[in-house]
Structures are given as C-alpha cells and as structure tokens.
C-alpha positions, 0 to 999 in steps of 0.5 A: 500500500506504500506505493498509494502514499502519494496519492493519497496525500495528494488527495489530502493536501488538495481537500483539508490542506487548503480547500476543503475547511473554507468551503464548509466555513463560507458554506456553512455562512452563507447557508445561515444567512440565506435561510434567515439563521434558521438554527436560531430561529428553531433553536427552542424546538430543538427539546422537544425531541428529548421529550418524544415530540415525534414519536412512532408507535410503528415497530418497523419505523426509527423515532426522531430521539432514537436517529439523535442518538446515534448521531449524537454517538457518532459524533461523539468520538476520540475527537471529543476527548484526543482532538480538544486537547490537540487542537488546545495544544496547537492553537492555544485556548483561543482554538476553543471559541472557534470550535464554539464559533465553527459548530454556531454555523455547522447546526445550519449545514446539519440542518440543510443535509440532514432535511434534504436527506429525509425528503428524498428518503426511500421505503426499504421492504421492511418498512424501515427509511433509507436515504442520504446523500447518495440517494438525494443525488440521485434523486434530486440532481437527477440518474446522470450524476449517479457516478457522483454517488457512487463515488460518495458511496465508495468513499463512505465505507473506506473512509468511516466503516473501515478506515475509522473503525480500525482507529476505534478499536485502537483507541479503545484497546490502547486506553484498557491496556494504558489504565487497567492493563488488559492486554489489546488482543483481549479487548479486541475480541471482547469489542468484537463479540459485542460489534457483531451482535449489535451490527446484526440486528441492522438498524433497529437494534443499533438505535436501541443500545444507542438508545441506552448508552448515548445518554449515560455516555454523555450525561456522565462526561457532562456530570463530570465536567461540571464537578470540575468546573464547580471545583475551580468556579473561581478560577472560570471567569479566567479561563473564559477571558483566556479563550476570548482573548486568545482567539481574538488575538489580545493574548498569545499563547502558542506560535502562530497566535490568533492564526494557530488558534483559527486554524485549529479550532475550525478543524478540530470543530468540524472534524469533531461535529462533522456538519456538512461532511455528508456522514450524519444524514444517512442516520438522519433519513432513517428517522419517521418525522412528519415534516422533513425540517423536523429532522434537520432541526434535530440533527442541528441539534445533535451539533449542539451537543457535540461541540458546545456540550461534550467539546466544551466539557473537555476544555474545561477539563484542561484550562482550568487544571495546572497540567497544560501550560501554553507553549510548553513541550509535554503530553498532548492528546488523550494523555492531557485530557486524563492527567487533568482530570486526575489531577482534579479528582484524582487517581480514579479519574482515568479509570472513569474516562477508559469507561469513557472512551470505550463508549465514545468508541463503541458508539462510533462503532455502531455509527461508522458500520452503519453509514458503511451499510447505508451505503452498500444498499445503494449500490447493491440489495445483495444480501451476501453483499451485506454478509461479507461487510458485517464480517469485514467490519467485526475483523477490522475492529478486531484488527484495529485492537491489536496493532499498535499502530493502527492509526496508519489507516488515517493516511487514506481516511482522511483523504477519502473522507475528504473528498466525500466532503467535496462531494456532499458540499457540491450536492448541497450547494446545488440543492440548497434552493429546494431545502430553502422551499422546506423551510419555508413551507415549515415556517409558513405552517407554523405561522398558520398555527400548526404545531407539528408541521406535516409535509405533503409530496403533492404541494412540491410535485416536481420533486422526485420524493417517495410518497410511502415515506410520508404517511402523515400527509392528506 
C-alpha cells in the first residue's frame, strides 16, 4: 500500500490542506444567512425531541430521539476527548471559541443535509427509511450524476466503516491496556463479540443500545465536567477571558497566535461535529418525522451537543487544571485530557474516562458500520453483499485492537473522507434552493398555527420524493 502514499496525500493536501475547511466555513455562512439563521430561529424546538415530540408507535419505523442518538454517538468520538486537547495544544485556548464559533454555523449545514436527506428518503421492504446523500443525488440532481454517488458511496465505507473503525478499536484497546492493563488482543475480541451482535440486528437494534448508552455516555462526561468546573468556579471567569482573548488575538499563547488558534479550532470543530461532511444524514433519513425540517432541526441539534456540550466539557477539563501550560513541550492528546482530570479528582479519574472512551468508541462503532451499510444498499440489495461487510467490519475492529499502530489507516481516511466532503458540499450547494422551499413551507405552517408541521409530496410535485415515506400527509 506504500506505493498509494502519494496519492493519497495528494488527495489530502488538495481537500483539508487548503480547500476543503473554507468551503464548509463560507458554506456553512452563507447557508445561515440565506435561510434567515434558521438554527436560531428553531433553536427552542430543538427539546422537544428529548421529550418524544415525534414519536412512532410503528415497530418497523426509527423515532426522531432514537436517529439523535446515534448521531449524537457518532459524533461523539476520540475527537471529543484526543482532538480538544490537540487542537488546545496547537492553537492555544483561543482554538476553543472557534470550535464554539465553527459548530454556531455547522447546526445550519446539519440542518440543510440532514432535511434534504429525509425528503428524498426511500421505503426499504421492511418498512424501515433509507436515504442520504447518495440517494438525494440521485434523486434530486437527477440518474446522470449517479457516478457522483457512487463515488460518495465508495468513499463512505473506506473512509468511516473501515478506515475509522480500525482507529476505534485502537483507541479503545490502547486506553484498557494504558489504565487497567488488559492486554489489546483481549479487548479486541471482547469489542468484537459485542460489534457483531449489535451490527446484526441492522438498524433497529443499533438505535436501541444507542438508545441506552448515548445518554449515560454523555450525561456522565457532562456530570463530570461540571464537578470540575464547580471545583475551580473561581478560577472560570479566567479561563473564559483566556479563550476570548486568545482567539481574538489580545493574548498569545502558542506560535502562530490568533492564526494557530483559527486554524485549529475550525478543524478540530468540524472534524469533531462533522456538519456538512455528508456522514450524519444517512442516520438522519432513517428517522419517521412528519415534516422533513423536523429532522434537520434535530440533527442541528445533535451539533449542539457535540461541540458546545461534550467539546466544551473537555476544555474545561484542561484550562482550568495546572497540567497544560501554553507553549510548553509535554503530553498532548488523550494523555492531557486524563492527567487533568486526575489531577482534579484524582487517581480514579482515568479509570472513569477508559469507561469513557470505550463508549465514545463503541458508539462510533455502531455509527461508522452503519453509514458503511447505508451505503452498500445503494449500490447493491445483495444480501451476501451485506454478509461479507458485517464480517469485514467485526475483523477490522478486531484488527484495529491489536496493532499498535493502527492509526496508519488515517493516511487514506482522511483523504477519502475528504473528498466525500467535496462531494456532499457540491450536492448541497446545488440543492440548497429546494431545502430553502422546506423551510419555508415549515415556517409558513407554523405561522398558520400548526404545531407539528406535516409535509405533503403533492404541494412540491416536481420533486422526485417517495410518497410511502410520508404517511402523515392528506
């Protein structure tokens, strides 16, 4: 595979070594000021999913919380943990502000993505919802441009069903053998074991456990995060003022100033929230909504909680301990996250954050496969197809346990996802007009006093929508 190296990095110096992170950015800007800060406007509406706002008595149909949840725990990875300090320690404090700055915008590509996913959604013959940007594609650019889906679909499951799962399995293993000393071929099978059960029970059972973990997961880091910031409440109003400062350049903190602090934050924030990269949606169009906004509202505020909530707890971890110091040469990554955390709690911290990680990366894990299956079923309904794919992702996971260096598979996954990136920015742009159609059909229902708006095919007959997905409709 050595001889694809340059390609590969190629491929990434033209996507995330220059282009690709302005065009989510100014992207993502424009989508927010063309719909009239929409995330904004619907930010209240947002709870009411936690609350079964949309909620399906149908067995075969996955409810609007449970297609959160998994996106929630997709989202929340290693990012949330490893790539707030790298990003803290690259770019200073100030990179947290432009993490918080990059996820404001990204709830409205989410948004965007995630309503054009479900208006193109298909029927499966089990009842159950398939879409996302291969399928929206297709269906809303038109066959001519299905090697563009192809292409999306191909890099899809390079990129996150086995380049990423073999990173999840490493992590995972590399924090059990780090605090608790199981060995990494023990954890490997162990996470194995546990992938292909869940993984065979499709969809249904994947939104289930997420149903259960998702919550422990992140309502546990958050109770943490908060006994730390009471712990040092008055040192907070500092750090705050560090970030600002650091961010808008009043302070320096590492080389590179309020450059460095940019850079890192606006990568490490959509690395971590992924909106607009064309990962979420897939989960998003599984989901029985009433209207396709209600979706997108949701999936907005999967972002919330990813980087302001989870990101924002991590960072909070960091700055207000005594173990980073600006500047300096010392541990960085998942390394800094845990020894601040031990050193305001103490020793039994790290073995709180293995828990930790283990369920980030589990939760990863679910995700990734099924964006892999997702996409597989565009290309092909071969059940044997599917087969091969469930026991390819159990032996990556496995694999990705026991080498150490496991994290070589970056080298063609970041490329590959970042020309899945270009490939769904592209589909958005281009069908944004549409989604601006939905979004005002929302608004103009709500204006009308309809408290859950109901998305009707006939009132948009040029579009090629499936009327089976929408039950709701008169």
């Amino acid at each position: 595979m050595q001889f694809l190296d340059p390609l590969f990095n190629l491929i990434n110096d033209l996507t995330w070594g220059w282009a690709l992170v302005p065009f989510l950015v100014v992207l993502g800007v424009f989508f927010t000021i063309s719909s009239g800060f929409v995330q904004f406007r619907f930010f209240g509406r947002m709870f009411s999913v936690l609350t079964g706002g949309e909620e399906t008595a149908d067995p075969t149909k996955i409810s609007a919380r449970e297609a959160l949840l998994v996106s929630v725990g997709g989202r929340v990875g290693g990012g949330n943990i490893a790539g707030v300090a790298v990003a803290i320690t690259l770019g200073g404090p100030g990179a947290v502000f432009w993490m918080w700055a990059i996820a404001l915008v990204g709830m409205c590509s989410a948004l965007v993505e995630a309503t054009l996913a479900q208006l193109y959604k298909r029927t499966a013959a089990d009842g159950t919802y398939r879409g996302g940007p291969a399928r929206a594609i297709i269906h809303g650019l038109g066959e001519h441009y299905r090697w563009l889906a192809i292409v999306y679909a191909v890099c899809l499951i390079a990129s996150f069903s086995i380049g990423f799962n073999a990173f999840q399995g490493n992590t995972v293993a590399g924090a059990a053998l780090d605090s608790l000393s199981i060995p990494r071929y023990a954890t490997g099978i162990f996470l194995a074991v546990v992938t292909g059960f869940i993984i065979y029970g499709g969809i249904h059972r994947i939104a289930k456990v997420a149903d259960v973990i998702i919550p422990i997961m992140a309502l546990g880091y958050i109770a943490m995060a908060l006994i730390v910031i009471v712990m040092n409440l008055t040192s907070l109003p500092g750090v705050i003022w560090d970030i600002v400062a650091n961010a808008l350049g009043f302070r320096e903190a590492v080389a590179g100033g309020m450059g460095a602090a940019i850079a890192q934050g606006l990568r490490r924030g959509l690395f971590s929230n992924e909106a607009g990269l064309g990962s979420a949606p897939n989960v998003a169009a599984t989901a029985y909504v009433k209207h396709p906004v209600s979706q997108g509202i949701t999936q907005s505020f999967s972002v919330f909680i990813d980087t302001i909530l989870i990101c924002s707890c991590t960072a909070f971890i960091i700055l207000l301990g005594d173990v980073y110091q600006p500047g300096a040469e010392g541990v960085d990554g998942v390394a800094l996250t845990q020894q601040s955390l031990v050193s305001h709690v103490g020793a039994w911290s790290q073995y709180f954050l293995t828990g930790a990680i283990f369920l980030f990366a589990f939760s990863s894990i679910m995700y990734n496969y099924f964006l892999g299956e997702n996409a597989l079923t565009f290309m092909t309904e071969s059940p044997t197809a599917l087969h091969v794919l469930r026991i390819a992702i159990i032996g990556i996971v496995l694999l990705g346990a026991v080498a150490p260096g496991a994290t070589a598979v970056f080298s063609f996954s970041d490329p590959l996802m970042g020309i899945l990136a270009v490939v769904n920015l592209l589909a958005l742009a281009m069908l944004f007009p549409v989604a601006v159609r939905l979004i005002n059909d929302y608004r103009g229902q709500l204006a009308a006093g309809v408290q859950k708006p109901v998305f009707d095919p006939k009132k948009f007959p040029d579009l090629d929508t499936d009327p089976t997905a929408w039950p709701d409709a008169k």
